[in-house]
C-alpha positions in Angstrom: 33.0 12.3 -144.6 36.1 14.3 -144.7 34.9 17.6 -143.1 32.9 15.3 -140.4 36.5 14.1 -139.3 38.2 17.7 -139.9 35.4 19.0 -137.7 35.8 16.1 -134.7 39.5 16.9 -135.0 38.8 20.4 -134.3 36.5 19.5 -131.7 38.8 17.3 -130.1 41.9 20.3 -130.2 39.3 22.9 -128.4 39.7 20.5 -125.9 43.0 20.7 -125.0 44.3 23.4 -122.4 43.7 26.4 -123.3 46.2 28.3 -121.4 49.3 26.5 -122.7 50.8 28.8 -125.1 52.5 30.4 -122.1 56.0 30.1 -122.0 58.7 29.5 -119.2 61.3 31.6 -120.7 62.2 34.6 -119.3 60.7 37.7 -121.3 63.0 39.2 -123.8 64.1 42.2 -121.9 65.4 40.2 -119.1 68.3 38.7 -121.4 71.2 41.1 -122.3 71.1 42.2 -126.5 74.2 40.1 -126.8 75.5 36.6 -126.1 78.2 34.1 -127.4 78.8 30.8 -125.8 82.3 29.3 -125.3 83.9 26.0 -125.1 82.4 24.6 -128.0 83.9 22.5 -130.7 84.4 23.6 -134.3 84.3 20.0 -136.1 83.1 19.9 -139.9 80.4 16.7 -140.4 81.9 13.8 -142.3 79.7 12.1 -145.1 76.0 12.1 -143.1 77.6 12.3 -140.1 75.2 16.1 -139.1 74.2 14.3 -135.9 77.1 13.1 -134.3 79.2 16.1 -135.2 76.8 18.4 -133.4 76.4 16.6 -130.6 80.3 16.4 -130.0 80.3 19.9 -130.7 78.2 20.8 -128.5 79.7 18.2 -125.6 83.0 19.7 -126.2 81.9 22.4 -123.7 81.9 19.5 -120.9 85.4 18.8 -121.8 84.8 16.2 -124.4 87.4 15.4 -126.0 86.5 12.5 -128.8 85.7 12.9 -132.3 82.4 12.5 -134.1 83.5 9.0 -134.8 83.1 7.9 -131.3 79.1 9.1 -131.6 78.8 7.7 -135.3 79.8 4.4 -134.1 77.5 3.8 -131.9 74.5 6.2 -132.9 74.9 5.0 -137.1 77.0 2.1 -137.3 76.2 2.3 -141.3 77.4 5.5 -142.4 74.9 5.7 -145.1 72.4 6.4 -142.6 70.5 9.6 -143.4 68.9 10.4 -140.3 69.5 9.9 -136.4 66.6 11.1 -134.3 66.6 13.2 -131.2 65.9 10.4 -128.7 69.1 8.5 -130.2 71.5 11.4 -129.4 70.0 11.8 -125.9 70.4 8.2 -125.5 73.5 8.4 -126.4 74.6 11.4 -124.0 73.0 9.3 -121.4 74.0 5.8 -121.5 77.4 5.9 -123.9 79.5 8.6 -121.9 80.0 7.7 -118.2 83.3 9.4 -118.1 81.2 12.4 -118.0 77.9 13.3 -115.4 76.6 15.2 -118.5 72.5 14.5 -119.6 70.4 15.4 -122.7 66.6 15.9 -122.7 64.4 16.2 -125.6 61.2 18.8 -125.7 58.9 19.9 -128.6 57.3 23.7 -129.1 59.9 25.5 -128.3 60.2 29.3 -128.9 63.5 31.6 -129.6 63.2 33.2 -126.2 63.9 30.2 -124.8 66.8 29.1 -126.5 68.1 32.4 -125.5 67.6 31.8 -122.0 69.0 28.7 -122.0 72.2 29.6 -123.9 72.2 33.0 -121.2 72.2 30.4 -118.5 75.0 28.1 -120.1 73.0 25.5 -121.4 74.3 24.0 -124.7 71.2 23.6 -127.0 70.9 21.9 -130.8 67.7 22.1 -132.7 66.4 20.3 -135.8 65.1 22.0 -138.2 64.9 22.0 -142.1 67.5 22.6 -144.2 68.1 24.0 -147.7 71.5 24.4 -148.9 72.4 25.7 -152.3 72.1 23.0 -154.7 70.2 20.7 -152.4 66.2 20.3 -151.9 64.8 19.9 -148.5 66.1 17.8 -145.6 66.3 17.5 -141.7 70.0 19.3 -140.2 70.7 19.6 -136.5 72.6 23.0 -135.7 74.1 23.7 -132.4 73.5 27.7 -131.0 76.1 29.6 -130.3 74.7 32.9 -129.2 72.6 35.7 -130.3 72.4 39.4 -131.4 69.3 40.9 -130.5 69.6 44.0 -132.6 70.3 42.3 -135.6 67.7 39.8 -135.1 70.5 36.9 -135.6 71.4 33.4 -134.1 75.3 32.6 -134.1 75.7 28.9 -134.8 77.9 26.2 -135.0 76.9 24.2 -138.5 78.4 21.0 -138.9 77.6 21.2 -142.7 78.5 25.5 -143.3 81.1 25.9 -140.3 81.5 28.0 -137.0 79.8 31.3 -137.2 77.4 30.1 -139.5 74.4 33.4 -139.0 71.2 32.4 -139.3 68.1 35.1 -139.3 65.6 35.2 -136.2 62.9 34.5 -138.9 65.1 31.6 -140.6 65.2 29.6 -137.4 61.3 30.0 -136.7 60.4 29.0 -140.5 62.5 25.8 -140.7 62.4 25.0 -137.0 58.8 24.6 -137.4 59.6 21.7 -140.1 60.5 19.9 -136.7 57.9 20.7 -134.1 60.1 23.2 -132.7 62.3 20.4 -131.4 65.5 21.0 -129.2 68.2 18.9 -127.2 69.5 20.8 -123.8 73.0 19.1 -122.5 73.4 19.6 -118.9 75.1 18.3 -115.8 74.0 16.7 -113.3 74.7 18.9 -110.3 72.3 21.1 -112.3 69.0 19.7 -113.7 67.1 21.6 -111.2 68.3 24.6 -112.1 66.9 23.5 -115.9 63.6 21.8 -115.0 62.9 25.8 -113.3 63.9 27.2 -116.6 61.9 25.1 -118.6 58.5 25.4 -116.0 55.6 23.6 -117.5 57.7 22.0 -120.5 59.7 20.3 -118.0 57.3 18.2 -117.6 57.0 16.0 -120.7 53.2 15.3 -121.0 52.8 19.2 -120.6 55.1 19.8 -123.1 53.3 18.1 -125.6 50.4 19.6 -124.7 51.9 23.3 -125.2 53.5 22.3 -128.5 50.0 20.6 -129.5 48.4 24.3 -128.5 51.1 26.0 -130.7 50.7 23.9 -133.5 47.0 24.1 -133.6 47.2 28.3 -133.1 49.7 28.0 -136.6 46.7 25.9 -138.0 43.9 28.6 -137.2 46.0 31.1 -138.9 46.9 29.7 -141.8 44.7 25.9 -142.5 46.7 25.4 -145.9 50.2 25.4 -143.7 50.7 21.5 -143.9 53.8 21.7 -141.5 51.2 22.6 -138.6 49.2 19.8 -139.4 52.0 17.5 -139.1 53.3 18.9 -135.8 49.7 18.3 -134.4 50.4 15.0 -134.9 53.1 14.6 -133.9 52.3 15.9 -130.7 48.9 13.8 -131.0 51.1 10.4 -131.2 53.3 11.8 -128.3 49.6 12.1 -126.0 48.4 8.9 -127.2 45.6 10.5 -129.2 46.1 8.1 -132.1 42.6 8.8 -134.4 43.5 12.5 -133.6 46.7 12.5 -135.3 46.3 10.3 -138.3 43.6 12.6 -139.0 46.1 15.6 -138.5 48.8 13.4 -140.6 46.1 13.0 -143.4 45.2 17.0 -143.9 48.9 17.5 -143.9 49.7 15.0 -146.5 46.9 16.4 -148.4 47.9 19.4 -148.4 52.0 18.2 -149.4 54.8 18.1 -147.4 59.0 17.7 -148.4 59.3 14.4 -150.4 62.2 13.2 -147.5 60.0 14.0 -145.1 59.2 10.1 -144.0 63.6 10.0 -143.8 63.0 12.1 -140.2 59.6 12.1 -138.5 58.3 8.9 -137.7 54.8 9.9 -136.1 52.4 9.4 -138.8 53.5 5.5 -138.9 52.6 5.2 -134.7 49.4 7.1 -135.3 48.2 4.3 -138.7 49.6 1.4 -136.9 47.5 2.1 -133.9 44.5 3.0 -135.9 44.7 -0.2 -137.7 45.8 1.4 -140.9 48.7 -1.0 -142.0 48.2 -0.4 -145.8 49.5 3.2 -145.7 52.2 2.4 -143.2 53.3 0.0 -146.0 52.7 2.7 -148.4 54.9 5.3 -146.6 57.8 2.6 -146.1 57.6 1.7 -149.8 57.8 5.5 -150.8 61.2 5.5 -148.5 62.6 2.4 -149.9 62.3 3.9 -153.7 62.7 7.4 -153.7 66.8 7.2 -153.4 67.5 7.5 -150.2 65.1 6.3 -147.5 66.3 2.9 -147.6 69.0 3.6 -146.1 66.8 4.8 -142.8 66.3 1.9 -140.4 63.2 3.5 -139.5 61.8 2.2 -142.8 62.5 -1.3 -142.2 61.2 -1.1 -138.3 57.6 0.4 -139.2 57.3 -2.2 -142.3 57.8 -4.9 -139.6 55.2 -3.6 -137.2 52.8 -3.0 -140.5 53.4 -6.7 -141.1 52.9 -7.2 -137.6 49.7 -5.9 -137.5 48.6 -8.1 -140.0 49.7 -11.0 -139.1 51.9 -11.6 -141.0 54.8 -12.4 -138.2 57.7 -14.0 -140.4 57.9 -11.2 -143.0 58.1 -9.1 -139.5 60.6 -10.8 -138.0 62.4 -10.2 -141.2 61.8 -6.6 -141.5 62.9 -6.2 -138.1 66.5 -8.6 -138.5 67.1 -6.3 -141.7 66.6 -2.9 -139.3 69.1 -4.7 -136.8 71.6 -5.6 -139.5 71.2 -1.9 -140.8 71.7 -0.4 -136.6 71.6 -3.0 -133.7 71.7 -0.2 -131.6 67.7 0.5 -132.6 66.3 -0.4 -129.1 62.4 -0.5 -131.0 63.4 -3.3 -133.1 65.3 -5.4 -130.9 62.2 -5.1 -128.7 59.8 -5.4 -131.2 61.4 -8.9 -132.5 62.4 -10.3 -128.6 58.3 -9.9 -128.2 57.7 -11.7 -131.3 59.7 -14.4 -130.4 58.4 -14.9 -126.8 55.3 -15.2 -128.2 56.0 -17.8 -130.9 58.0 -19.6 -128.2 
C-alpha cells in the first residue's frame, strides 16, 4: 500500500510543469561582487519577539521609526508566543502601518540569486529559515539581509537574536532556508511594485510560484529521497495548490523519515492537507504533540487546527472552544475568528 501511494505521488509530481525551475533573477554576473544595504535598523529581539524585531528592522529603511513593541502588540499580543508566520507580518505591513505606502509579499522557492537582486535593487528582504544557536536544538528565526560578498561566498545580516553583521555562509543560508520552503518577505513601496513583480517574473504570480517551489522541492527529493525537509516543502507547496491527497502523502514520507521535534511550532501545512483529507485523528495527534512537548502550547496555531479537527467531526462545541481559547491566546488570528463566526451562523 505504501509504495502504491509513493508511486501516485510521484506520478502526480511528473505532472507538474516541467520547465519551472527557471528563475527570474538576474544571473550572477550581472550583480556587482559586493553589496551592503543602508537604512536599516540594528534592534536586539526581546524575549520571542524574532519576528517583530526583524520586521521593524527591516521597515526602518522606510523611515520607521517605532519599536518592536508596536509590531508585537499587534502581531503576539502574548509574548510567550513562539512563532508568528509570514502571512502575519505581511498582514501587518499591510493593514497596521498607514502612515507609511510601504507593502510586504510572501513567495516560497526562492534562490540566493534572487535575494541578491532584490537587495541590488533596494528591496529589503527577511527569510525564515532554521536556526541552531549554541546551546539550543532546532527552531524557526527570521533574519533580515543586509548585503553580500560574492568572493567570500557570505550573506551580511541583521540578526535579531546574534546582532548587526551577523555573516552567514552561502551554504548556511541554502541548508536551513530549505527548513522553510525557501520562504522570503520583500518590503516595497507603492510607487514601485511594478518594478518588483518584473524582478520576480513567473514567482510573481502566486499560483506559479508554488508551482516552481513544488518543482524545486521535488528535484531535492530525486536527489536525495531520504531528505525529509524536501518532502515537507512538497507539501507544503501541495496545500498551497490545493492538491490535498498529494501532500498528506508528501507530509507522511517526511514524517517517516523525521523531521525537528518543534517543527509543528512553525509550518502549519500538514494540518490543511489531514483536515481536507478527512484525517482528523492525526490532526489531533500533531496538536497534542504541540501542547506537551514544552512549548507548542503556547502557538495559537495549536489550538486553531484542534478546533477545525473537532470540527470535522462534529464535534462543534469542543470547537467552538478550541477556537475561543486561540482568540484568548491572539484575537488578531483572522482563521479563528472566521472559523468560529461560521460556526455560529450556522448553529444560528
Amino acid at each position: 500500500m505504501v509504495k502504491r501511494r509513493l508511486l501516485l505521488l510521484l506520478l502526480i509530481l511528473s505532472l507538474i510543469c516541467v520547465g519551472a525551475l527557471a528563475q527570474s533573477s538576474e544571473d550572477s554576473a550581472n550583480l556587482p561582487d559586493y553589496f551592503r544595504m543602508d537604512l536599516l535598523g540594528g534592534e536586539y529581539q526581546g524575549w520571542n519577539n524574532c519576528a517583530p524585531a526583524t520586521l521593524t528592522n527591516a521597515l526602518a529603511h522606510f523611515g520607521y521609526s517605532d519599536d518592536q513593541y508596536r509590531a508585537a502588540k499587534w502581531l503576539k499580543p502574548n509574548n510567550e508566543d513562539k512563532n508568528v508566520s509570514a502571512w502575519q507580518m505581511a498582514e501587518f505591513v499591510n493593514k497596521q502601518i498607514p502612515e507609511l505606502p510601504v507593502y510586504a509579499l510572501v513567495r516560497d522557492g526562492g534562490t540566493l540569486e534572487l535575494l541578491k537582486t532584490l537587495m541590488v535593487n533596494d528591496f529589503p528582504v527577511v527569510i525564515e529559515f532554521g536556526f541552531e544557536p549554541p546551546g539550543y536544538t532546532w527552531m524557526g528565526h527570521y533574519l533580515l539581509l543586509a548585503g553580500y560578498n560574492e568572493p567570500l561566498e557570505i550573506f551580511y545580516t541583521m540578526d535579531s537574536f546574534k546582532g548587526p553583521d551577523t555573516r552567514y555562509s552561502y551554504d548556511e543560508i541554502e541548508k536551513y532556508w530549505q527548513h522553510f520552503n525557501y520562504k522570503y518577505i520583500v518590503l516595497y513601496t507603492v510607487n514601485r511594485q511594478e518594478e518588483l513583480m518584473a524582478l520576480l517574473g513567473e514567482d510573481a504570480d502566486e499560483w506559479q510560484n508554488q508551482i516552481n517551489a513544488l518543482e524545486l522541492a521535488r528535484a531535492e527529493a530525486i536527489a536525495d529521497q531520504e531528505d525529509p525537509h524536501a518532502w515537507f516543502n512538497m507539501g507544503s507547496s501541495f496545500v498551497a495548490l490545493g492538491m490535498y491527497d498529494a501532500a498528506a502523502q508528501a507530509y507522511d514520507k517526511a514524517i517517516s523519515l523525521g523531521l525537528p521535534w518543534r517543527m509543528f511550532w512553525y509550518q502549519f501545512g500538514a494540518w490543511e492537507a489531514y483536515y481536507h483529507t478527512g484525517r482528523y485523528d492525526d490532526m489531533i495527534r500533531i496538536a497534542r504533540q504541540n501542547q506537551n512537548d514544552g512549548g507548542g502550547h503556547y502557538v495559537e496555531e495549536t489550538y486553531y487546527y484542534l478546533g477545525m479537527a473537532r470540527e470535522g467531526r462534529g464535534e462543534i462545541q469542543k470547537a467552538l472552544e478550541n477556537y475561543d481559547v486561540t482568540l484568548s491566546f491572539n484575537p488578531n488570528f483572522s482563521p479563528a475568528r472566521e472559523a468560529k463566526e461560521r460556526l455560529l451562523a450556522g448553529l444560528g
